[in-house]
C-alpha positions as CSV (number, residue, x, y, z in Angstrom):
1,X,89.7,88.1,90.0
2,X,88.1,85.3,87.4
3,X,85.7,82.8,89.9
4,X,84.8,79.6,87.5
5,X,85.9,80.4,84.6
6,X,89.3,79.4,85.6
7,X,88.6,75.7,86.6
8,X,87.2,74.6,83.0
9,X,90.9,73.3,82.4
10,X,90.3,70.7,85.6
11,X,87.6,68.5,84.2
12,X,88.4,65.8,86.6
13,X,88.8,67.3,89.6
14,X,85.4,69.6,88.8
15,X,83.4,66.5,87.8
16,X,84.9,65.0,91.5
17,X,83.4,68.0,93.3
18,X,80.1,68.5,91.8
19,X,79.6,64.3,91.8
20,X,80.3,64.9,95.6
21,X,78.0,67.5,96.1
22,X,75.5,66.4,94.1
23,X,75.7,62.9,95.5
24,X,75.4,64.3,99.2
25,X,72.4,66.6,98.6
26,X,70.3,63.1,98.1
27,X,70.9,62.3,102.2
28,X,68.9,63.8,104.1
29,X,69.6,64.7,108.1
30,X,72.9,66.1,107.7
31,X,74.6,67.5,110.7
32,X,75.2,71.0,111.4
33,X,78.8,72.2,113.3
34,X,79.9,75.6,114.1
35,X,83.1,74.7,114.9
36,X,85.4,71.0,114.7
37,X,89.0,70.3,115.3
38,X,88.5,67.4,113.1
39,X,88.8,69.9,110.0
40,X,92.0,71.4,110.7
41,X,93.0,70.0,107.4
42,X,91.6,73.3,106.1
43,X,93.5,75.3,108.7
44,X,97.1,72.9,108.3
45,X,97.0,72.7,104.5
46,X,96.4,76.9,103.8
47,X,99.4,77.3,105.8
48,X,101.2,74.9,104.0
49,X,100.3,76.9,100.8
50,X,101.2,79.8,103.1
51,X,104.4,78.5,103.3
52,X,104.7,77.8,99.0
53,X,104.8,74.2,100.5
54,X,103.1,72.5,97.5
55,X,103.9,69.3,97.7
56,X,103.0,68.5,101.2
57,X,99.6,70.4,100.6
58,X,99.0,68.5,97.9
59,X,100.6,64.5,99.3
60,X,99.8,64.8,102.7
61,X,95.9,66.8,102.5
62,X,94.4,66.0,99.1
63,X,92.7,62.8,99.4
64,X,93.6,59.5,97.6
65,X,90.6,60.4,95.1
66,X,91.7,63.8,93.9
67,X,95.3,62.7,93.5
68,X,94.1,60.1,90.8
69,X,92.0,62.3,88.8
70,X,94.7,65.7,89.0
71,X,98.3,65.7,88.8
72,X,100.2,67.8,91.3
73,X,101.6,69.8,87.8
74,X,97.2,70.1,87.4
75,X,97.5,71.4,91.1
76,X,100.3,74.1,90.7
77,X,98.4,75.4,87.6
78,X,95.2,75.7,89.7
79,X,96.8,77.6,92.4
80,X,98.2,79.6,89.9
81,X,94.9,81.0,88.6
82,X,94.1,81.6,92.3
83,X,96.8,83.5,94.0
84,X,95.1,84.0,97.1
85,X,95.8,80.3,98.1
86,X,99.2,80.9,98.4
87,X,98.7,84.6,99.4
88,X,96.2,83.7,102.2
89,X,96.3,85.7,106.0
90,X,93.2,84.0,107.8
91,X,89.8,82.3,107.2
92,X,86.8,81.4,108.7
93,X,84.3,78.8,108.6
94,X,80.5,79.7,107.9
95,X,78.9,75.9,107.3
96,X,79.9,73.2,107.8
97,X,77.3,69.3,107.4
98,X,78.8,66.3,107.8
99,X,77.4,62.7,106.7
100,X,79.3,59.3,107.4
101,X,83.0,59.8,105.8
102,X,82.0,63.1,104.0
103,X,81.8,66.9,104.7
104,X,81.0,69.8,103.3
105,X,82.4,73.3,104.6
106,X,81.9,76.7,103.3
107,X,83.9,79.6,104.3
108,X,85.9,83.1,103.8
109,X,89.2,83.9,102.9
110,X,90.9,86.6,103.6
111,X,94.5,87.2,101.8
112,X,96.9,89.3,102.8
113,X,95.6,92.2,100.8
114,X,92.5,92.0,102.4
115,X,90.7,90.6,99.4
116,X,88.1,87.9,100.4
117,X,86.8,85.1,98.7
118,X,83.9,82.4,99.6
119,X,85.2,79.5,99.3
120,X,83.6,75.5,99.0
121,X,85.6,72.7,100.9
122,X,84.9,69.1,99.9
123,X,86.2,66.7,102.4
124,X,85.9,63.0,102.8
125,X,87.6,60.9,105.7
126,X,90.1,58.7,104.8
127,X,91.9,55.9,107.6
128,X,90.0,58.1,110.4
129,X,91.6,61.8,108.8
130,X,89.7,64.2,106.9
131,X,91.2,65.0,103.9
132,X,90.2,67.6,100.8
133,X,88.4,66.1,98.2
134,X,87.7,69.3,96.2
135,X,87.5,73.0,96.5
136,X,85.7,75.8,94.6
137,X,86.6,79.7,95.0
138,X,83.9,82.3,94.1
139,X,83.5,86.1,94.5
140,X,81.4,87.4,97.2
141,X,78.2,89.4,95.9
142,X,78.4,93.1,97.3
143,X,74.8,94.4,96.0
144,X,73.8,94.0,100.4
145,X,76.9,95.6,101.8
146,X,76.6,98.7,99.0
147,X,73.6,99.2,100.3
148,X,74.5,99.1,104.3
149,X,76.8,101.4,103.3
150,X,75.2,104.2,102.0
151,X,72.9,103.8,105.1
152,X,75.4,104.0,106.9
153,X,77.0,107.2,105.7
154,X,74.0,109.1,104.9
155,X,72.8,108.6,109.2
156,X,76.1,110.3,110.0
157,X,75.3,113.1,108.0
158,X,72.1,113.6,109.6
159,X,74.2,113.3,113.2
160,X,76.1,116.2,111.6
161,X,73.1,118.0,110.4
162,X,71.8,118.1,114.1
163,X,75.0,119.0,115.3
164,X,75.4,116.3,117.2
165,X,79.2,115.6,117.1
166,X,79.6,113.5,119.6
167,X,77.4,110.6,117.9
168,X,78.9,111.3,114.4
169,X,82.4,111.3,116.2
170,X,81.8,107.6,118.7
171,X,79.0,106.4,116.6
172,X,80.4,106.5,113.4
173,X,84.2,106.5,112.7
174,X,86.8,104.2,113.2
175,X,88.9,103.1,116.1
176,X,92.2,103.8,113.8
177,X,90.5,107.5,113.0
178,X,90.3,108.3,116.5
179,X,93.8,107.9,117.0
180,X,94.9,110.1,113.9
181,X,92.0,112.4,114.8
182,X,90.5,114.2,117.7
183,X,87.0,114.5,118.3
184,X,88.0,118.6,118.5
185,X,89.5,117.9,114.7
186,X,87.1,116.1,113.7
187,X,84.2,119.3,114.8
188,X,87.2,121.9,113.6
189,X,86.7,119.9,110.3
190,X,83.2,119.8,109.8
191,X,82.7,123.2,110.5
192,X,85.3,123.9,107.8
193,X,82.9,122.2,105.3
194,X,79.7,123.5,105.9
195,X,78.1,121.2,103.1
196,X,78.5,118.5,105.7
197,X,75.5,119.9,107.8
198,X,73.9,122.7,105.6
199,X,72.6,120.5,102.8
200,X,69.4,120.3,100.8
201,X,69.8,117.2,98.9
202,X,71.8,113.8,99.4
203,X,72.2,111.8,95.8
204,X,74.3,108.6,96.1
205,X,77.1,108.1,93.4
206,X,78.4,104.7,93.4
207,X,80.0,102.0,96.6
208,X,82.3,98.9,96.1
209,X,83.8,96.5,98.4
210,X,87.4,96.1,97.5
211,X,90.4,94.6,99.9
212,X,88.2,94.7,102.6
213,X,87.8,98.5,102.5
214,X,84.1,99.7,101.8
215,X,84.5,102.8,99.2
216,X,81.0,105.1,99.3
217,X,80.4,108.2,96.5
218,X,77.6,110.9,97.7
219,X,76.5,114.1,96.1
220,X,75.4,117.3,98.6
221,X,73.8,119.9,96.8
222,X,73.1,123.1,98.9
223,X,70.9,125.2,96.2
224,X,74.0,126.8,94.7
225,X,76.7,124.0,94.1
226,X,77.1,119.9,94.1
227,X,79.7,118.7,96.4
228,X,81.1,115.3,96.5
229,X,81.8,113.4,99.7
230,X,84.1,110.5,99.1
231,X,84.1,108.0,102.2
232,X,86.4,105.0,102.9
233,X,85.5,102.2,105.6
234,X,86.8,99.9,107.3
235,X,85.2,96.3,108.7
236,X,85.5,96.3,112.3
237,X,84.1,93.9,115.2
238,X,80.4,95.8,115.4
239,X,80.1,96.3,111.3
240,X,81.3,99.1,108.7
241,X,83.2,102.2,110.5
242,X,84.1,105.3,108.9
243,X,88.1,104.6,107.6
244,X,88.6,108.4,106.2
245,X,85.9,111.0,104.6
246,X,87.5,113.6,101.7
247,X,84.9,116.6,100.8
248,X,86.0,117.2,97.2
249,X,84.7,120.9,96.6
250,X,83.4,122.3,93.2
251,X,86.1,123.6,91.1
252,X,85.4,127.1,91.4
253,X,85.9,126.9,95.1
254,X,88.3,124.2,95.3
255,X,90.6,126.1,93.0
256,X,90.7,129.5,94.7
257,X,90.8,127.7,98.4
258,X,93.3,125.4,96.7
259,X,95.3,129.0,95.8
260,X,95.4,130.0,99.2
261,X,95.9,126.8,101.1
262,X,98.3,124.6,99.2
263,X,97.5,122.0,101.9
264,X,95.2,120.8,99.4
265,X,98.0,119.3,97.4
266,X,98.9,116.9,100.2
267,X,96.1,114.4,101.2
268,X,96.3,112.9,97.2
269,X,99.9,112.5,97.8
270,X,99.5,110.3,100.9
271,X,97.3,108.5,99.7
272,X,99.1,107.2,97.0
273,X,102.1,106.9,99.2
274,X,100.0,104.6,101.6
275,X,99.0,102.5,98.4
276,X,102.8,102.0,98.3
277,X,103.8,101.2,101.3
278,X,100.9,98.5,101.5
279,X,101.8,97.5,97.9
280,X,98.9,98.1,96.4
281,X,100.6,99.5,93.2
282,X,97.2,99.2,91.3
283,X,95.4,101.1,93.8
284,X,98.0,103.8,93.2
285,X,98.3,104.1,89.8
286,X,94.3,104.0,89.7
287,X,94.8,107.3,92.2
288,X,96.9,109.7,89.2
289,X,95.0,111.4,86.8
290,X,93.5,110.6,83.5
291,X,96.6,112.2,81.4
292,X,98.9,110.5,83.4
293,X,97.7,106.8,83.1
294,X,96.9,108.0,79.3
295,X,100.9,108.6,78.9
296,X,102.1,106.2,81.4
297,X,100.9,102.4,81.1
298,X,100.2,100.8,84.3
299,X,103.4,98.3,83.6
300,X,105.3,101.5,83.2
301,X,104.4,102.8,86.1
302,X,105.2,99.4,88.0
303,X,108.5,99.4,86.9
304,X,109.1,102.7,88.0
305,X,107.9,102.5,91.7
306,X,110.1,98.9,91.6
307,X,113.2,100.4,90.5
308,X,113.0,103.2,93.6
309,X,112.6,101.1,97.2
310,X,111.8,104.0,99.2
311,X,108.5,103.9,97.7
312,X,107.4,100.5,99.6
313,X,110.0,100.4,102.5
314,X,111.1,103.6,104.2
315,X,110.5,104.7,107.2
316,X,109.1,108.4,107.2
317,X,107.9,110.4,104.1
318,X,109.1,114.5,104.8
319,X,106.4,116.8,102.9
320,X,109.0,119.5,102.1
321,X,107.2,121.8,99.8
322,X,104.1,122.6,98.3
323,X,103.0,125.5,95.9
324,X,99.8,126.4,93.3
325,X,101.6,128.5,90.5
326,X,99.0,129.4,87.6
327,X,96.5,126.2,88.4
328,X,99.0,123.9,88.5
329,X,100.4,122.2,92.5
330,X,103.9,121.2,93.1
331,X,105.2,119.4,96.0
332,X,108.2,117.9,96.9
333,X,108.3,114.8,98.9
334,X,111.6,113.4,100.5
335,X,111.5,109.7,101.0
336,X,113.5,108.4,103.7
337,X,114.7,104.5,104.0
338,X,117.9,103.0,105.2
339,X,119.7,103.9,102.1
340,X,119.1,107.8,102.4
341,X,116.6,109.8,101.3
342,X,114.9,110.0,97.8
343,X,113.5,112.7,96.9
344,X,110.2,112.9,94.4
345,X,108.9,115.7,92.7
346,X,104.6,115.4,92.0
347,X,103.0,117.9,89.7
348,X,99.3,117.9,90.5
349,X,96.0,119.6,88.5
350,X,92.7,119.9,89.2
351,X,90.6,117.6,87.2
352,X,86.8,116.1,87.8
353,X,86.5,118.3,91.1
354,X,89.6,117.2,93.0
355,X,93.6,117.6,92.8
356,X,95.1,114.5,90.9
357,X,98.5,113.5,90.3
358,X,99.6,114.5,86.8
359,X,103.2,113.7,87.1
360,X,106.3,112.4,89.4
361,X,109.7,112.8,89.1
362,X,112.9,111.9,91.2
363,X,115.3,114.2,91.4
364,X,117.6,112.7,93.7
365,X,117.9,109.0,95.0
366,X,120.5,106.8,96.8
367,X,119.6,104.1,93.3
368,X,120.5,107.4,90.8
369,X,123.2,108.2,93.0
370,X,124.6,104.9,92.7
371,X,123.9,104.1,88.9
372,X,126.0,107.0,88.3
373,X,129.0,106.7,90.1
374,X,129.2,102.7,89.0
375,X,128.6,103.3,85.2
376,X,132.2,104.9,85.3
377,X,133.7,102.2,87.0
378,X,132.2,98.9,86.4
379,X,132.3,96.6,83.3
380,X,128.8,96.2,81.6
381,X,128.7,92.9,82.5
382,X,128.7,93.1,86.6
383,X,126.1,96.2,85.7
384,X,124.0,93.6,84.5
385,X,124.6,91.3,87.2
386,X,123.9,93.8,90.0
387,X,120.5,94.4,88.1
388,X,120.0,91.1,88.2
389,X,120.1,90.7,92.1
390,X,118.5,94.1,92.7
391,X,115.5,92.5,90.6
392,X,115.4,89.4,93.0
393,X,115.7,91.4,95.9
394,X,112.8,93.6,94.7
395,X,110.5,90.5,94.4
396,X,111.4,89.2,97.7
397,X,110.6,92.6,99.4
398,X,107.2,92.2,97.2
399,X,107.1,88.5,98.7
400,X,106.7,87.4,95.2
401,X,108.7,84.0,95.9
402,X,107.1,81.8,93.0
403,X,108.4,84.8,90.5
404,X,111.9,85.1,92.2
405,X,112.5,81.8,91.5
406,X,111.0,80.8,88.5
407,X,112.2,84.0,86.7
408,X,115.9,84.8,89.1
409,X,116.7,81.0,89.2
410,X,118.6,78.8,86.6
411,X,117.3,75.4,85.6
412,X,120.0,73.5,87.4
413,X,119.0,75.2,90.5
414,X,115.5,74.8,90.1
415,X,116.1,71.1,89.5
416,X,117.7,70.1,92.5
417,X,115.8,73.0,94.8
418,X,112.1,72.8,95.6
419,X,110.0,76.8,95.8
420,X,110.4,75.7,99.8
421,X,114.3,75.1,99.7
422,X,114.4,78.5,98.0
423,X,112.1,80.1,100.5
424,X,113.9,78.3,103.6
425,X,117.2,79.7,102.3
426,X,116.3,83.2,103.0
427,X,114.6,82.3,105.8
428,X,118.0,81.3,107.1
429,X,120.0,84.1,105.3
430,X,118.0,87.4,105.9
431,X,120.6,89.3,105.4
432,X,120.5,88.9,101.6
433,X,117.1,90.8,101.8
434,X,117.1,93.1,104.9
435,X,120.9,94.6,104.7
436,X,121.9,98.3,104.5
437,X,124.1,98.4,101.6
438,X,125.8,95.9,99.2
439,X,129.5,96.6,97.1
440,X,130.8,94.0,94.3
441,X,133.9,94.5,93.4
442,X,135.3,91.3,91.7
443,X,134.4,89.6,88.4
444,X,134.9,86.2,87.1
445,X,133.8,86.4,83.6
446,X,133.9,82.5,82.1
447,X,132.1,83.3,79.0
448,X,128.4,81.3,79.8
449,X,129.2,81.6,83.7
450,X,130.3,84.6,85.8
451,X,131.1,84.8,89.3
452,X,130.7,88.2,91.1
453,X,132.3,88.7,94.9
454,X,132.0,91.5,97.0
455,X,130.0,92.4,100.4
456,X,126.6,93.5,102.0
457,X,126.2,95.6,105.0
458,X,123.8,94.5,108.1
459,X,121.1,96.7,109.4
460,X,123.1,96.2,112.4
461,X,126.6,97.5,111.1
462,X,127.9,94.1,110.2
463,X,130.0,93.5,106.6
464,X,129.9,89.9,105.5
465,X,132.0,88.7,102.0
466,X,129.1,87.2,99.5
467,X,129.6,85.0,96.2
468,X,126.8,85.1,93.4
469,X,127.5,81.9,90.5
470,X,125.4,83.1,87.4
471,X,125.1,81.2,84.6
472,X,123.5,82.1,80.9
473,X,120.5,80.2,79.8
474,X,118.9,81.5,76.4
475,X,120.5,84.4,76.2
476,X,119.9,86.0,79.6
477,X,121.5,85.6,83.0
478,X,120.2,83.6,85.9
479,X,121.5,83.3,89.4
480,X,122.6,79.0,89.9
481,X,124.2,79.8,93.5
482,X,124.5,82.5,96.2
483,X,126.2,82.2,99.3
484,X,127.8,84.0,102.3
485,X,131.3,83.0,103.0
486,X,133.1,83.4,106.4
487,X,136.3,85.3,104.6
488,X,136.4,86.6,101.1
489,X,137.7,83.9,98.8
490,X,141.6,84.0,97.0
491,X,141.1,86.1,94.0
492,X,140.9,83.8,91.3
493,X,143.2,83.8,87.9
494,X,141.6,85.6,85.2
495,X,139.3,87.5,87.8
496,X,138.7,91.2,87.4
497,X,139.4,93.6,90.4
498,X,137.2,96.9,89.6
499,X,136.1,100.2,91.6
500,X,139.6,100.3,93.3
501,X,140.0,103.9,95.2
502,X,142.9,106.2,93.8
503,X,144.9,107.5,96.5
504,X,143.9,111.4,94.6
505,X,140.5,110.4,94.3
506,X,137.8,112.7,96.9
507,X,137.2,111.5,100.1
508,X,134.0,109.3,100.4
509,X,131.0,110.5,101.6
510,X,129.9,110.7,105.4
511,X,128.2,107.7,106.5
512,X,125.8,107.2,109.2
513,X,126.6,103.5,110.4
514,X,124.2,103.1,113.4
515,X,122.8,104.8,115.9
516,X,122.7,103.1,119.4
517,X,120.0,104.2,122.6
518,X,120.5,103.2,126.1
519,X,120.0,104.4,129.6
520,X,123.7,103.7,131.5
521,X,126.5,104.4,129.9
522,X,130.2,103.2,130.8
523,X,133.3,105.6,132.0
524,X,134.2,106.2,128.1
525,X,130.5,107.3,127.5
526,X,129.1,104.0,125.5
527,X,125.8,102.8,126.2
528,X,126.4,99.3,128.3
529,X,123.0,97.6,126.9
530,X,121.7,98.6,123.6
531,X,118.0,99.6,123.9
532,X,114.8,100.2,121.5
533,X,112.0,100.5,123.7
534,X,112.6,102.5,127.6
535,X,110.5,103.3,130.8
536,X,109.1,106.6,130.9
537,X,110.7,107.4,134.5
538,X,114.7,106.8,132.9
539,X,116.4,110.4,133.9
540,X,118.3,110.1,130.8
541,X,118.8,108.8,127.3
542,X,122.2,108.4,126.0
543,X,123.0,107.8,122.1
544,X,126.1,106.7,121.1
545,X,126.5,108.0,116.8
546,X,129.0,106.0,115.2
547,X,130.1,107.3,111.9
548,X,132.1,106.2,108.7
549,X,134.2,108.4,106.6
550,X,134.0,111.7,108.9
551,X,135.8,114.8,108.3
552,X,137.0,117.7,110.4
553,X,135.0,120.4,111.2
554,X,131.6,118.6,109.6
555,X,128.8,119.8,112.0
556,X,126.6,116.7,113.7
557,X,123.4,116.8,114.9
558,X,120.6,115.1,117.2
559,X,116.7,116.1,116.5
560,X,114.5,114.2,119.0
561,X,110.6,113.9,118.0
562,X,107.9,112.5,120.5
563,X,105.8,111.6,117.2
564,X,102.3,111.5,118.9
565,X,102.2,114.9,119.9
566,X,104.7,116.0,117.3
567,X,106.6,117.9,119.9
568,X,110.5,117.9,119.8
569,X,113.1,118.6,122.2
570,X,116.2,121.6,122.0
571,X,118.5,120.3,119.1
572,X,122.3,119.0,119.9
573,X,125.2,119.8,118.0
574,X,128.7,118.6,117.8
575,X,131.8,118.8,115.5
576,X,133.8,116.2,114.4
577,X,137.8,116.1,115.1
578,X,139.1,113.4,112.9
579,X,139.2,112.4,109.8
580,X,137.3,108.6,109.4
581,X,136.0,106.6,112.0
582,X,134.4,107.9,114.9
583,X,131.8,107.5,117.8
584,X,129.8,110.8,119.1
585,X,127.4,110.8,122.0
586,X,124.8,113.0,123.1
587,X,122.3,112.5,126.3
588,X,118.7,114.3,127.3
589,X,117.8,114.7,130.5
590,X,113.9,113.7,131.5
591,X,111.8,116.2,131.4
592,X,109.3,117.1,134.0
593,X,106.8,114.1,135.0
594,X,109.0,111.9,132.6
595,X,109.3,110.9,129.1
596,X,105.7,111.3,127.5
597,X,105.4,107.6,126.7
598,X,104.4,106.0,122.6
599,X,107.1,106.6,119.1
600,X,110.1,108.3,119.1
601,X,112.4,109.5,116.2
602,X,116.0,110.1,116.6
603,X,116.9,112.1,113.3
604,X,121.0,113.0,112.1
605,X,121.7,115.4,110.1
606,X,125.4,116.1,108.8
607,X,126.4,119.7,107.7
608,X,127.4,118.0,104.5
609,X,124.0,116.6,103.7
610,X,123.6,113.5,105.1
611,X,120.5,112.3,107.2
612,X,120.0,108.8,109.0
613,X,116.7,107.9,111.1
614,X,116.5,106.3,114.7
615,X,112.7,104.7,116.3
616,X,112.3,103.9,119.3
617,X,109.4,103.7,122.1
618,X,108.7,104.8,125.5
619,X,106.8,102.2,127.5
620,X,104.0,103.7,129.6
């Protein structure tokens, strides 16, 4: 991210701040505060940005100076440069010197990518309130923490050269890494990787601070080979703690263990898939190999993870297979989110001493399986309206508000609804973002306007009619009005009725509506109160499947995971009877000493293909 470079188009608010400054270094005996309530301005106004609430940061916590030197346009251009403003998680104050009406604060910000920036506050008290006079972002220098880091990783090494894993185990890593990793893993894993105690030489590579994650790059020669120890960290209370540590081997080695352990293939994968889920598509795209980002561009690559949502939002990624055939690693990775499952084919080679990502595929998807069967069925034009809101709801999932509606949003719209009406709007509606499934059906084509009607699906089960107004503005389409309506509208003269089911045509594919946990069930066998979190001393757990478009004779059935131990109970099976609608149960009875307490996963399966997901947690 640019520091000052970016300001030089905000002469008079920059020639405001530095006056200020330069003004208030001539007075001496300035007063030093830790902490003061009086400067919540700081606090109320981020969160206002927070919020995408411009205006009032700008009326209500600029002061009466900077408003007549910059414009609030001026002041939307500046936060533009600077993302984190409106991006910010937290701060906190380092300085802070105060003299008669003015102030002077200097702190860190922390978005919510975990990026930090220092940050200068000018304040200046106007009818008894502080107010901002100016602010200045900068980049924080990382020559000091490099060097901590290293330190820091080469003492646990010399913990693990005198075998002392205890200290390299407490001392060193990460509260997170404990709880993915045993102390007994952690020893099983060192003495795996014998470079990691029988060394010669330490060299250090390179270290970075980046998203508040420390990244250290060490060489271990033992006489024979060089090895490279990648290590991530993590900031926590006490300083830098080891995040994850990846021993990359020598190629010779690496390849032939590679051969016989295809495990190899799967750490590189999960990273990236990580980087996704928290996403950080530029963190994954900087994790494929050099022929892949030389034939894919990194806005390719962007538009590829946006056009698949199980990449950011799912809720389990299912390592199916993995293989090494001739130097080359294949695995297949099925992506589960509340559509279905999406299945991605990576083809992996060795290159600069570690397996990299050379290619991805998808094979099969929910989106392909969609595209498909509505390219037969529906006109052009609602194609390209669908697209449309698929694209907004991809930049709301992305939190990308100021896009969504300066890029979704006609000019009409825009004119008589502030970024913060937008935002409110599907603060109010969430259904427009977080629903299971969505089905237009209905076309008003009115030559520069088009209304499309049809209906989304809750998480919870619930259908609700919608109405999208679209209207063309320079040749492309841009939403002018969205709505929910309490019963689907008349159909209009001149509208278009499309995707209507032929009485010959197959029978729709089994759907998983919901799946509903609970502890007392009624005479008929449904769950009386609806549960997602029980007590570990329940004798049973009843689950109530209710299911959409069944056929005879399709075989159901219940896996239950205890995900901390990875343990899972005796499968249940049933077969359906009817054709359509219907509701299944199953139960488990406790076993011995109770239900192991922490995250549960309830998984479906149909014999016809399908698969739907179920969390829940046992409270200790």
């Amino acid at each position: 991210m640019a520091a000052n470079q970016g300001m030089s188009g905000f002469s008079p608010w920059v020639r405001l701040f530095f006056l200020f400054f330069i003004g208030g270094l001539a007075v001496a005996g300035f007063a030093y505060f830790s902490s003061d309530k009086s400067f919540d301005v700081v606090g109320d106004q981020l969160q206002d940005l927070r919020n995408h609430r411009v205006s009032k940061a700008y009326y209500e916590h600029m002061s009466k100076e900077f408003q007549q030197t910059t414009s609030l346009p001026q002041f939307r251009e500046f936060l533009s440069i600077y993302p984190v403003l409106y991006e910010n998680l937290s701060y906190r104050l380092e300085t802070s010197t105060v003299e008669d009406s003015r102030a002077h604060l200097t702190g860190i910000l922390v978005s919510k990518g975990m990026e930090e920036m220092k940050v200068d506050w000018g304040l200046v008290k106007e009818d008894g309130k502080w107010k901002v006079a100016g602010l200045r972002l900068t980049e924080l220098k990382q020559d000091d923490e490099a060097d901590k880091m290293i330190d820091f990783a080469k003492e646990q090494l010399q913990a693990l050269r005198e075998r002392d894993f205890v200290e390299a185990y407490y001392g060193f890593v990460s509260k997170d890494f404990q709880q993915q990793i045993s102390i007994g893993e952690f020893e099983a894993f060192v003495k795996e990787n014998p470079i990691l105690f029988n060394y010669r030489m330490i060299d250090s590579e390179n270290s970075r601070v980046e998203d508040d994650r420390g990244y250290v790059s060490l060489h271990l020669e033992n006489g024979k080979q060089t090895y490279l120890l990648n290590y991530t960290l993590s900031r926590e209370s006490d300083g830098w703690k080891i995040y994850s540590l990846k021993v990359i081997l020598p190629p010779e080695v690496a390849i032939q263990k590679a051969e016989t352990n295809p495990e190899a293939l799967v750490p590189p994968i999960r990273e990236l898939l990580e980087a996704l889920e928290e996403h950080q598509i530029s963190r994954a795209y900087q994790l494929t190999s050099k022929e892949f980002q030389g034939s894919t561009s990194f806005e390719n690559f962007k538009k590829f993870i946006r056009s698949f949502p199980a990449f950011s939002v799912r809720e389990m990624a299912d390592i199916k297979k993995r293989e090494v055939q001739n130097g080359t690693g294949w695995v297949r990775v099925n992506l589960h989110d509340e559509e279905g499952i999406t299945a991605v084919d990576f083809r992996m080679g060795y290159e600069e001493g570690e397996w990299l990502i050379w290619g991805m595929e998808v094979v099969d998807s929910p989106v392909k399986e969609k595209q498909e069967s509505r390219n037969a069925t529906v006109p052009p034009l609602a194609d390209q309206l669908v697209s449309l809101l698929r694209q907004q709801r991809t930049y709301l999932h992305y939190e990308d508000i100021n896009e969504a509606y300066e890029q979704i949003m006609s000019k009409e719209y825009r004119v008589h609804n502030s970024v913060e009406d937008f935002q409110a709007f599907f603060a109010a509606n969430p259904a427009f973002i977080e629903h299971r499934s969505s089905y237009f059906n209905r076309l008003l084509d009115q030559n520069s306007r088009a209304v499309l009607r049809g209906f989304i699906t809750t998480k919870g089960a619930e259908t609700l009619p919608v109405r999208f107004d679209f209207v063309k503005e320079d040749g492309k389409w841009k939403i002018d009005r969205q709505q929910l309506l309490k019963e689907p509208e008349p159909i209009a003269e001149a509208e278009e009725v499309f995707d209507k089911p032929e009485e010959d045509s197959p029978p729709k594919p089994l759907e998983f509506a919901k799946i509903v946990l609970g502890t007392e069930v009624n005479q008929q066998g449904i769950v009386t109160t609806p549960l997602d979190e029980v007590e570990g001393d329940e004798d049973f757990l009843f689950f109530n499947v209710y299911i959409d478009n069944g056929q005879p004779e399709t075989v159901v059935t219940l896996f239950l995971e205890h995900v901390d131990s990875g343990t899972s109970a005796r499968p249940l099976s049933t077969k359906l009877d009817r054709k359509g609608k219907s509701t299944i149960s199953f139960s488990y009875s406790s076993p011995k000493g109770g239900w192991p307490s922490g995250d549960y996963i309830a998984k479906l399966t149909a014999s016809s293909g399908q698969e739907y997901l179920f969390k829940f947690k046992v409270l200790k």
